[in-house]
GUZAVEX-590644 format. One record per atom (N, C-alpha, C): x, y, z. Coordinates in nm, 3 decimals. Layout:
N
xx:yy:zz
X:Y:Z
...
//
This chain:
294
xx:yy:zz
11.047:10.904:12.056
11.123:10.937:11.936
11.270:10.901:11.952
11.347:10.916:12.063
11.458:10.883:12.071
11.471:10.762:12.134
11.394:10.655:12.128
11.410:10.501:12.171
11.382:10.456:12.014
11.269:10.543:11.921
11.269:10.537:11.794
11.388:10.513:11.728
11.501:10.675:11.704
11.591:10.661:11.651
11.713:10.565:11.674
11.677:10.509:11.816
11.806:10.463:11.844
11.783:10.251:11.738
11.676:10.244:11.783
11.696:10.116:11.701
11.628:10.133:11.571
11.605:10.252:11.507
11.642:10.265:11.317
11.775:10.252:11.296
11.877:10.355:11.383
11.974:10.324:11.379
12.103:10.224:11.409
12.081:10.128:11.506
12.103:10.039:11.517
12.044:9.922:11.467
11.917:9.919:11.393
11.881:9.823:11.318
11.866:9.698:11.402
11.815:9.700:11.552
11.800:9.656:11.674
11.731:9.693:11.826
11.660:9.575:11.839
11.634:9.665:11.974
11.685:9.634:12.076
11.783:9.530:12.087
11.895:9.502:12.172
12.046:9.587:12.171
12.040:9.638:12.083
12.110:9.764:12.017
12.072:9.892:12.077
11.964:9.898:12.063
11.890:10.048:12.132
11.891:10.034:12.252
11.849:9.946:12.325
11.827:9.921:12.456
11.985:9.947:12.526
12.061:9.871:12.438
12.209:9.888:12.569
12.279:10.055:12.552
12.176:10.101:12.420
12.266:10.251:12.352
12.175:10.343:12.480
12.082:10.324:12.500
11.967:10.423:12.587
11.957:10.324:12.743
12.038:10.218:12.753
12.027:10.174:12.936
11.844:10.144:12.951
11.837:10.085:12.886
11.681:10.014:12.902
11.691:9.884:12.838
11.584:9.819:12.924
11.562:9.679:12.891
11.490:9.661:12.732
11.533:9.534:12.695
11.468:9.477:12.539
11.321:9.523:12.563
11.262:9.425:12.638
11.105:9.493:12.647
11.075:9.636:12.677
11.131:9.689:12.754
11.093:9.874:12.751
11.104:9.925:12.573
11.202:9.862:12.504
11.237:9.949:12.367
11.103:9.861:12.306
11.064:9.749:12.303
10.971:9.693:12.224
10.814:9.771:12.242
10.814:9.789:12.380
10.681:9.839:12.377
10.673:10.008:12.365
10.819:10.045:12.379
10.768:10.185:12.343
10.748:10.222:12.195
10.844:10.109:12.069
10.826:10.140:11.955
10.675:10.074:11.954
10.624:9.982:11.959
10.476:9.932:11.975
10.380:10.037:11.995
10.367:10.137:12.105
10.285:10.227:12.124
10.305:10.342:11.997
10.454:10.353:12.015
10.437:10.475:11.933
10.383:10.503:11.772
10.385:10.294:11.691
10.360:10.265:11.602
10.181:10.288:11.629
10.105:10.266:11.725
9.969:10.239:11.740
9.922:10.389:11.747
10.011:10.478:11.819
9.972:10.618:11.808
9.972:10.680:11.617
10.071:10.623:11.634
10.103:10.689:11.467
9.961:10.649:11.365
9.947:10.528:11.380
9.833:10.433:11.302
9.943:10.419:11.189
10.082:10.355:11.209
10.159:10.357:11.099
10.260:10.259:11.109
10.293:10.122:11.066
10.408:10.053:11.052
10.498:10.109:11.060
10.619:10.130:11.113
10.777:10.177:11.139
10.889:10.098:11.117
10.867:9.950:11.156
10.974:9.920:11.125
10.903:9.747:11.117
10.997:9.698:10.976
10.931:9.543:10.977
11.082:9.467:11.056
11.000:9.302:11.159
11.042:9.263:11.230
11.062:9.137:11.164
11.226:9.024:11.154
11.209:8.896:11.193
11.312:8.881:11.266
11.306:8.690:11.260
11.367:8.737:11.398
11.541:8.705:11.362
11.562:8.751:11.257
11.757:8.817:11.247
11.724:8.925:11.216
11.643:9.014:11.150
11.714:9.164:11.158
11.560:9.249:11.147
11.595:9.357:11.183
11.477:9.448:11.194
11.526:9.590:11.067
11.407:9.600:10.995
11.431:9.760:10.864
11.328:9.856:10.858
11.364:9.909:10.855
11.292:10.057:10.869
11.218:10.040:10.723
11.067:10.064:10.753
10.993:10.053:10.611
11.014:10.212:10.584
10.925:10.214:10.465
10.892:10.339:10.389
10.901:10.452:10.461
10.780:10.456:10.538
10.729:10.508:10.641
10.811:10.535:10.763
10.883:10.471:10.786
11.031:10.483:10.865
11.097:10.519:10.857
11.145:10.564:10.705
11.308:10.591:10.686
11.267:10.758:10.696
11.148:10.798:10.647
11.114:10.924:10.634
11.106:10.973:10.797
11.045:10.917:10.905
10.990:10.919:11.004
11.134:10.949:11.079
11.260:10.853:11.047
11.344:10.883:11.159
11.417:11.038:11.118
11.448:11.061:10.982
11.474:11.162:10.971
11.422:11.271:11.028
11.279:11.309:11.025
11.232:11.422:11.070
11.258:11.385:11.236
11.259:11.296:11.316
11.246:11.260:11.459
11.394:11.321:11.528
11.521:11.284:11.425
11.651:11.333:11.405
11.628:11.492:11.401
11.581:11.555:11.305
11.624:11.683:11.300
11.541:11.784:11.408
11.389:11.690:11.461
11.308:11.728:11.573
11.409:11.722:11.699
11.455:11.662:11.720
11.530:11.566:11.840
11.657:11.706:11.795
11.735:11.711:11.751
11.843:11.853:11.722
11.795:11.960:11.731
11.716:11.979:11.693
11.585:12.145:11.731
11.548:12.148:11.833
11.520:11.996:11.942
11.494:12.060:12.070
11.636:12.092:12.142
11.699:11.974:12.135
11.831:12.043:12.173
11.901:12.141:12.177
11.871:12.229:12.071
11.935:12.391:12.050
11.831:12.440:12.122
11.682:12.449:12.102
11.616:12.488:12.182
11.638:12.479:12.352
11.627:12.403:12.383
11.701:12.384:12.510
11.810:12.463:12.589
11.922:12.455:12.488
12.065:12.517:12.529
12.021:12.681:12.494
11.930:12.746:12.404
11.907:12.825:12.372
11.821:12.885:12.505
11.753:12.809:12.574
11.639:12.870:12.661
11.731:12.860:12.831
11.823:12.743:12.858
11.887:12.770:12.954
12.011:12.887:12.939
12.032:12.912:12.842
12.139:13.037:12.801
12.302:13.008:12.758
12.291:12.853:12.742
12.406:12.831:12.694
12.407:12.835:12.552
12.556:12.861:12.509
12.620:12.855:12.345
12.566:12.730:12.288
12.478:12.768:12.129
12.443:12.630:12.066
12.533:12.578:12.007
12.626:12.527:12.039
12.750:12.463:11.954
12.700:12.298:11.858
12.810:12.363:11.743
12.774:12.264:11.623
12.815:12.094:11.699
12.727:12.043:11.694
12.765:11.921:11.732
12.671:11.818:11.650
12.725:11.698:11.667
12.695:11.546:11.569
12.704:11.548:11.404
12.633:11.464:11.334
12.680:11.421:11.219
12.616:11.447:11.056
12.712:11.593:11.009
12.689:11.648:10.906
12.673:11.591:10.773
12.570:11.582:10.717
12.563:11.495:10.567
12.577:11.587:10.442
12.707:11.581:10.343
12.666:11.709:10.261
12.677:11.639:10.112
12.615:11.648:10.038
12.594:11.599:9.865
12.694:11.735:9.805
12.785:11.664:9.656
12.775:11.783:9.581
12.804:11.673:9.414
12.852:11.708:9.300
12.905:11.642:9.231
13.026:11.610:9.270
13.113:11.510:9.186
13.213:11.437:9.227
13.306:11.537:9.197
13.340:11.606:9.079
13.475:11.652:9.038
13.484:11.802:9.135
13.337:11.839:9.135
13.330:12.004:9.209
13.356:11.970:9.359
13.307:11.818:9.386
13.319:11.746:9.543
13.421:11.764:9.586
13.528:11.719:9.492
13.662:11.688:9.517
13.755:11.799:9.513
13.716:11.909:9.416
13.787:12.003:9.409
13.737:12.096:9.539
13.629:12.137:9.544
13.602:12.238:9.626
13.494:12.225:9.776
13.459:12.141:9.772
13.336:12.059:9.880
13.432:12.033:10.014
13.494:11.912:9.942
13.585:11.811:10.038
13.708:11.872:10.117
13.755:12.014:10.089
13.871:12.105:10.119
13.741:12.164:10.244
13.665:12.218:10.188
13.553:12.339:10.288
13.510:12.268:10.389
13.474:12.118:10.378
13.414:11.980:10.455
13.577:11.938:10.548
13.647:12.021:10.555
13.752:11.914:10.599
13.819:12.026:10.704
13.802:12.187:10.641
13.840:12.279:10.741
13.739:12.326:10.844
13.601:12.260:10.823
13.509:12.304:10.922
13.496:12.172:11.008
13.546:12.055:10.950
13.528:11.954:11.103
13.643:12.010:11.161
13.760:12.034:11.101
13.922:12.130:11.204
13.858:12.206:11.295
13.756:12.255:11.253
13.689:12.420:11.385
13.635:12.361:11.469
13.542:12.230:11.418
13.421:12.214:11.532
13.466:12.077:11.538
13.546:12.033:11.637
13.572:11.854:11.687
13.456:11.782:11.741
13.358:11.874:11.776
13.229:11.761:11.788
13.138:11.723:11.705
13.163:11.780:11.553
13.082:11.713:11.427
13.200:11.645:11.370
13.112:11.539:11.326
13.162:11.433:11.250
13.108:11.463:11.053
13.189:11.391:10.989
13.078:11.453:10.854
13.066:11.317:10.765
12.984:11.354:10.657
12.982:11.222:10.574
12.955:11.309:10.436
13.040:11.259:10.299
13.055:11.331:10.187
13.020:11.251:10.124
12.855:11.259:10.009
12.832:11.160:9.948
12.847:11.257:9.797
12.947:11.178:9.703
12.952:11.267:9.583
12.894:11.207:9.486
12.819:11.267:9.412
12.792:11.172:9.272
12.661:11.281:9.177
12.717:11.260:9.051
12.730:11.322:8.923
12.581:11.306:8.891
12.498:11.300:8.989
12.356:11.278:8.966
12.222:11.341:9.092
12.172:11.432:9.081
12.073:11.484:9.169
11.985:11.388:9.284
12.062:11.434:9.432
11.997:11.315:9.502
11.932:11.412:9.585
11.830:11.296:9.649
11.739:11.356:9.709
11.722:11.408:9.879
11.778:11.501:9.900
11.832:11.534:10.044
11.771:11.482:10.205
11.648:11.448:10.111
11.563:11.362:10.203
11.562:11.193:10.251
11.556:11.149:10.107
11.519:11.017:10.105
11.699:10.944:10.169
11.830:11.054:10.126
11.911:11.016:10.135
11.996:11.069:10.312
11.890:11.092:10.381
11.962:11.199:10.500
12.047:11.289:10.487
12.059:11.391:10.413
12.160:11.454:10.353
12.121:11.652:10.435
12.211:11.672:10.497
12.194:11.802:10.552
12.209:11.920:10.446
12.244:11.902:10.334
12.350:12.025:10.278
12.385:11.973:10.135
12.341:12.051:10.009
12.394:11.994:9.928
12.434:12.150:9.851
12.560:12.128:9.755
12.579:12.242:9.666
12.609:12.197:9.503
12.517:12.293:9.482
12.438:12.223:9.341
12.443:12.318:9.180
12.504:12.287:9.109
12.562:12.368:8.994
12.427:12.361:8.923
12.288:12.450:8.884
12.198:12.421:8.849
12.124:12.563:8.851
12.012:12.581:8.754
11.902:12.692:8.809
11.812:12.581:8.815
11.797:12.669:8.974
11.700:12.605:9.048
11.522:12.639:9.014
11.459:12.538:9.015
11.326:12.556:9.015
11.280:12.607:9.168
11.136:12.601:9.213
11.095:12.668:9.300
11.091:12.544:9.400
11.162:12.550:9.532
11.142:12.409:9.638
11.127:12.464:9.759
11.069:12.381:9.843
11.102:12.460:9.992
11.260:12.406:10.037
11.320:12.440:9.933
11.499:12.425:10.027
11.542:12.586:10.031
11.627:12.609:10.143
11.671:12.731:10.153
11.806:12.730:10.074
11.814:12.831:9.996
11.945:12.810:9.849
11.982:12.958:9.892
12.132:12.986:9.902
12.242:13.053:9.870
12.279:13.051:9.764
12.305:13.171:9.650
12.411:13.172:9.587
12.520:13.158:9.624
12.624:13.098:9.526
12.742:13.145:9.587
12.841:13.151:9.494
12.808:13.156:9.389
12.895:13.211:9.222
12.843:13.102:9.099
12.903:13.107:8.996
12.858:13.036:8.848
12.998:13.022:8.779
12.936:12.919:8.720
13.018:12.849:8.563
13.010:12.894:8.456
13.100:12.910:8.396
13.071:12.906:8.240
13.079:12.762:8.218
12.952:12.740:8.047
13.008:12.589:7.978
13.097:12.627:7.866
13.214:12.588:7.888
13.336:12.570:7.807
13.325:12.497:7.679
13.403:12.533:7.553
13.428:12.406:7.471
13.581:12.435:7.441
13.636:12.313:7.453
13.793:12.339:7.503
13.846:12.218:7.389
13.967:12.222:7.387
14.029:12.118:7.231
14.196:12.143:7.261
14.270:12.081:7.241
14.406:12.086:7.244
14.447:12.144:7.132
14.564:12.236:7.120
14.652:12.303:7.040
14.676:12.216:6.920
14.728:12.061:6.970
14.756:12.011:6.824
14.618:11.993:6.748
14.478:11.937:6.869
14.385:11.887:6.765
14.367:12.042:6.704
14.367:12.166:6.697
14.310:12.241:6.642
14.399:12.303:6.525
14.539:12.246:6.526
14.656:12.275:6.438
14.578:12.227:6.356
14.570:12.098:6.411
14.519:11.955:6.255
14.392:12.004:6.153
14.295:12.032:6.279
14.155:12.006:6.205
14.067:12.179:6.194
14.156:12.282:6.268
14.127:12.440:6.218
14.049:12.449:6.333
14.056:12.556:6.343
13.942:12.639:6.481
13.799:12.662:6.475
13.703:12.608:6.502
13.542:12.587:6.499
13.564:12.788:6.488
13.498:12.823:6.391
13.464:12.983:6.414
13.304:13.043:6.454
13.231:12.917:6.439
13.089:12.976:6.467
13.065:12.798:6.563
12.940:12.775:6.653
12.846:12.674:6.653
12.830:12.593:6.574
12.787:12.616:6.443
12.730:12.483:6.343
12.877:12.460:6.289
13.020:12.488:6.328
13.120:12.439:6.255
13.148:12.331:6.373
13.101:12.308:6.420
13.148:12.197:6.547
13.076:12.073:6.462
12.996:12.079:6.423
12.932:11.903:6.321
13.024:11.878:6.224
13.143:11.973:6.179
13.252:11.891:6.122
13.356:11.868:6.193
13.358:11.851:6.365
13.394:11.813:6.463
13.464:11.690:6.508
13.518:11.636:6.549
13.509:11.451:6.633
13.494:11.568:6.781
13.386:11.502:6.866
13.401:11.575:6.986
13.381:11.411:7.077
13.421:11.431:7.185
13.417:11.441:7.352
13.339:11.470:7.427
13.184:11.364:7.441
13.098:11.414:7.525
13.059:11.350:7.666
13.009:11.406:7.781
12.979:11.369:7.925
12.861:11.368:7.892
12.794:11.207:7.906
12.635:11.212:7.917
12.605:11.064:8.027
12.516:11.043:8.078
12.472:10.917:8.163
12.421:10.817:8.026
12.389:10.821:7.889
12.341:10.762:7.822
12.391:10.698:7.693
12.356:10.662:7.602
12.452:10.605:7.504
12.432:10.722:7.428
12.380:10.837:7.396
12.316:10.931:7.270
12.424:11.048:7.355
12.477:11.098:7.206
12.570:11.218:7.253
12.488:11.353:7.264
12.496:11.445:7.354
12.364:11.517:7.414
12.407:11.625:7.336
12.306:11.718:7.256
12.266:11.854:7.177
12.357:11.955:7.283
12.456:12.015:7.212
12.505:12.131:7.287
12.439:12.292:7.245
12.409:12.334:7.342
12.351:12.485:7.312
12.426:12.602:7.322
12.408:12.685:7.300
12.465:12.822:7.260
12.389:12.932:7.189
12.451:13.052:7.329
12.344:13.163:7.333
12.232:13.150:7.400
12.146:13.216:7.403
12.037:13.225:7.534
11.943:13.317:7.389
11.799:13.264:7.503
11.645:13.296:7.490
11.656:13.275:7.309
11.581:13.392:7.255
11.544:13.381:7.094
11.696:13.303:7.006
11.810:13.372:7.053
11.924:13.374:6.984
11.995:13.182:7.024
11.916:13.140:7.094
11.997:12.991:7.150
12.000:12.901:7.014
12.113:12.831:6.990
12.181:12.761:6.879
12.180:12.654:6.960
12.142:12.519:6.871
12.176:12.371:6.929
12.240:12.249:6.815
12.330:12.239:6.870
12.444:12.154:6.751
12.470:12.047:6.802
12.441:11.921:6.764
12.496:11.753:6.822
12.629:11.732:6.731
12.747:11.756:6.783
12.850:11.713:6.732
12.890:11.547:6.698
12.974:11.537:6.617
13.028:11.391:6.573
13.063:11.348:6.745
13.012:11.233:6.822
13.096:11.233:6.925
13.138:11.067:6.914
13.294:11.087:6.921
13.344:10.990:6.873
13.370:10.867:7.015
13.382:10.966:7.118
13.352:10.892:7.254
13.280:10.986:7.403
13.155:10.913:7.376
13.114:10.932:7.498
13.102:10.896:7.638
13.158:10.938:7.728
13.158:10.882:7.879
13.098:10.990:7.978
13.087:10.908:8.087
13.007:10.982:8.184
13.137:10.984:8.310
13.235:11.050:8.319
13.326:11.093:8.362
13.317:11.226:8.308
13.333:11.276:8.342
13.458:11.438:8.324
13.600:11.499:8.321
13.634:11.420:8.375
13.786:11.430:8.396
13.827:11.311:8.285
13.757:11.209:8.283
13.818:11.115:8.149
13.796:11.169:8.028
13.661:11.247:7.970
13.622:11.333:7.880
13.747:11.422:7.910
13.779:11.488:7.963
13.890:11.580:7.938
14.040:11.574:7.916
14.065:11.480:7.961
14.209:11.404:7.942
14.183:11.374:7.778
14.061:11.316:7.744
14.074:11.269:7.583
14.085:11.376:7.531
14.047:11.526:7.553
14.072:11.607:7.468
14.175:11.680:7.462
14.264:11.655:7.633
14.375:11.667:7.628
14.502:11.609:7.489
14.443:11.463:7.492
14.554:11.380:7.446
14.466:11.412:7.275
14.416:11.502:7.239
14.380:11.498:7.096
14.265:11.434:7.035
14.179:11.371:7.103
14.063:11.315:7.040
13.961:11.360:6.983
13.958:11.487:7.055
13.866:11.587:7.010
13.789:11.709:7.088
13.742:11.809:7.054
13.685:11.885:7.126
13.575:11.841:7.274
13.606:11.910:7.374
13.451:11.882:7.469
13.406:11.983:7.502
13.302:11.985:7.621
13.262:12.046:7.686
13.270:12.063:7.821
13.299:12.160:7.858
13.291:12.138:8.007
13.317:12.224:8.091
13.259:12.241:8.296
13.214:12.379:8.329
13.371:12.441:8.304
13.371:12.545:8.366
13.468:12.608:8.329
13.575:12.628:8.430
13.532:12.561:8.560
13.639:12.519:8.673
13.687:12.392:8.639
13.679:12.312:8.594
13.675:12.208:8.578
13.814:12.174:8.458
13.847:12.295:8.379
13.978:12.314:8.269
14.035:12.407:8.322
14.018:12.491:8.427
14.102:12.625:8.434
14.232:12.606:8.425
14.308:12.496:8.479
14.443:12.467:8.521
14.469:12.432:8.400
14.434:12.370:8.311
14.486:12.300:8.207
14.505:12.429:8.088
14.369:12.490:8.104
14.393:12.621:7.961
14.503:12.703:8.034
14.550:12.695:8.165
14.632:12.833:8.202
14.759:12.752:8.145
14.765:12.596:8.178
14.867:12.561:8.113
14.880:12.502:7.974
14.844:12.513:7.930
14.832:12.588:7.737
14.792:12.442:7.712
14.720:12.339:7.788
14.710:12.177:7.753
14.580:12.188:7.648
14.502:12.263:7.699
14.365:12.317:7.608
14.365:12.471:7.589
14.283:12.474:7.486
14.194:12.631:7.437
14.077:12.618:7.415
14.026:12.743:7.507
13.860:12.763:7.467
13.855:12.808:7.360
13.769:12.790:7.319
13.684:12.822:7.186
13.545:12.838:7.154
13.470:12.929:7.074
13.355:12.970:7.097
13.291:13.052:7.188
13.357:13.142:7.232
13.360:13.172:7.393
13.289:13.294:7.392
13.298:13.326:7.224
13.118:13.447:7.242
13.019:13.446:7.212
12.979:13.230:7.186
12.871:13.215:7.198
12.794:13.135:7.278
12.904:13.121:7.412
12.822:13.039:7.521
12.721:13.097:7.546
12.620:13.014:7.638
12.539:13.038:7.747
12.551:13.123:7.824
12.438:13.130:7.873
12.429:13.211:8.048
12.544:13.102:8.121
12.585:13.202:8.190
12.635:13.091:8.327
12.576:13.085:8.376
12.600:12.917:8.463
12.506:12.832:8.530
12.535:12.885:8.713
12.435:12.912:8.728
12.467:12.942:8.893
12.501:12.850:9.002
12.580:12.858:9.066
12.609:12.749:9.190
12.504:12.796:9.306
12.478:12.720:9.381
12.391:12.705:9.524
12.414:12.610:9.635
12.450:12.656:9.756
12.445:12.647:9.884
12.289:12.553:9.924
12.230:12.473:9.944
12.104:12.462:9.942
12.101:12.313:10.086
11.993:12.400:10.184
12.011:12.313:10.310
11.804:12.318:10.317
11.778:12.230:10.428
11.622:12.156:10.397
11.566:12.271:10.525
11.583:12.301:10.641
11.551:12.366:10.756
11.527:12.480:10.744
11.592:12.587:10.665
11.607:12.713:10.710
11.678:12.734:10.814
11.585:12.869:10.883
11.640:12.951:11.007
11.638:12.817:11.119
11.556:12.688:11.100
11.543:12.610:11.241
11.634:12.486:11.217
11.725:12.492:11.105
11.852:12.405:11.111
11.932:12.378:11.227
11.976:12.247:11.227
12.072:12.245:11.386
12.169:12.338:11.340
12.248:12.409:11.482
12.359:12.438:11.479
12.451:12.419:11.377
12.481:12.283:11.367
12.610:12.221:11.286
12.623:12.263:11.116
12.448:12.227:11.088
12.396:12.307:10.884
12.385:12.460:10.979
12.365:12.513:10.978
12.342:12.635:11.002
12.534:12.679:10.993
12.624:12.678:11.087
12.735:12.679:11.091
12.827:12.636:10.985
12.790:12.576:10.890
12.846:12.482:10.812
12.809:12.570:10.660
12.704:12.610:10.692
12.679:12.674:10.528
12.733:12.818:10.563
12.753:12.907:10.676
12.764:12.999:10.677
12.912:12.987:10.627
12.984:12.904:10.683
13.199:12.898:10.643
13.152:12.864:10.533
13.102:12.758:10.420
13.087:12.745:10.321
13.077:12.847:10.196
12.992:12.892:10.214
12.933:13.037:10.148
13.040:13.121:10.134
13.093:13.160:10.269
13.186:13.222:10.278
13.311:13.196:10.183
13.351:13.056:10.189
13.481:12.993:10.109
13.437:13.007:9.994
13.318:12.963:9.922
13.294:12.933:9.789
13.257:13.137:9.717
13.233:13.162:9.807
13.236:13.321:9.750
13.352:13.379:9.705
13.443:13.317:9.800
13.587:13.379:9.755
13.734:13.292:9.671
13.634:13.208:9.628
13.674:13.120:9.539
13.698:13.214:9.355
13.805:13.234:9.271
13.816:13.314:9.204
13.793:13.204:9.081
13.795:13.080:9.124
13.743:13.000:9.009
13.580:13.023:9.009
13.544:13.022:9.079
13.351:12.993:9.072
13.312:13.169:9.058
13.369:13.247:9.024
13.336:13.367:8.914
13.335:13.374:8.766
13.202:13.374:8.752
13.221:13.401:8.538
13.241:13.561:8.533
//
């Protein structure tokens, strides 16, 4: 397994061989056997580069987090401290990434100098697996998975508008007054997405005029800054701006439930050191975060 990982990861077995002090042929025939044990292709060969098939990319991962489990195991059974060590992968969205991820990701490599980290952000649900990803925190109600999920506070969804646009065009007083709207919507698609309001029997759904839609958030909000029109959006995401009078909420006693945030790692209790250590400061920070309280 670890002559395995070393040329998935090096994408070589002249690579692996000088990373593990063994000859080209020792790494060839041990991935050879271990492919014949498996009854499973691992990695396709020519002769410039070698890739991890299907079956591989899944394979080195679990061999990785096997290969870190014995290691704590190990240090655990000779009686030494399991200290967080090697290379932390954590997902979140981009704007929550940037605001609150990338600060928490930056004071826990300060603690522990022997993890390294990698921050993949993006505004779309990835898959913690397919993507090697240790750790993701995820603004969502969660369905039922085998990931181990922390709370660790909620959003409100906002609808926010600038002072002048609401001088101009009057204050939405209910839901269905938003369709005589120009709004500001965040969607991945060309169709401006049904906004809801209220929960279970009582939930209201209104598609406003949307005069521009983008899949940014922060560009959606600047336009409603500069007057274009009403948006939407979580409710960390404007705090600074409504405290500084740039926007006003509105509608604000007929939102939604707030949306819960989650901590969510693939291992559990048999996580390396480093996710194990990493969600515990996390949790911790994002709990006492006075923005991520509705």
């Amino acid at each position: 397994m670890q002559v395995f990982v070393a040329v998935g990861e090096g994408q070589g077995f002249g690579a692996a061989a000088r990373r593990l002090g063994l000859s080209p042929p020792a790494v060839t025939r041990a991935i050879s056997a271990l492919e014949q044990d498996l009854g499973v292709k691992l990695l396709q060969r020519t002769t410039r580069i070698v890739r991890l098939t299907e079956a591989g990319v899944r394979y080195l991962l679990d061999c990785k987090r096997l290969l870190a489990e014995l290691a704590d195991a190990e240090q655990a059974l000779t009686g030494a401290e399991s200290e967080p060590r090697g290379q932390l992968a954590v997902t979140a969205s981009v704007m929550f990434g940037r605001m609150f991820v990338a600060p928490v990701l930056l004071d826990f490599l300060d603690r522990h100098p022997k993890v390294s980290g990698r921050a993949l952000l993006a505004d779309r649900v990835l898959d913690l697996i397919e993507e090697g990803l240790d750790v993701a925190v995820r603004i969502a109600r969660l369905s039922d998975s085998s990931f181990t999920a922390v709370r660790v506070g909620s959003v409100r969804q906002v609808v926010v508008a600038s002072p002048a646009y609401l001088k101009q065009h009057g204050v939405p007083l209910a839901p269905r007054d938003l369709a005589q709207c120009t709004a500001v919507s965040f969607v991945e698609d060309r169709v401006g997405p049904a906004w809801s309001f209220g929960s279970g029997k009582r939930t209201v759904s209104v598609r406003p005029n949307s005069r521009l839609i983008v899949n940014s958030s922060e560009v959606g909000i600047q336009a409603a800054i500069d007057g274009v029109g009403v948006t939407r959006a979580l409710s960390y995401m404007v705090a600074s701006e409504v405290k500084a009078g740039r926007l006003r909420i509105i509608l604000s006693e007929f939102e939604p439930e707030p949306i819960p945030i989650h901590v969510l790692h693939r291992e559990g209790r048999h996580a390396a050191a480093r996710v194990r250590a990493f969600v515990d400061f996390a949790v911790a920070r994002l709990r006492g975060n006075a923005l991520l309280k509705s």
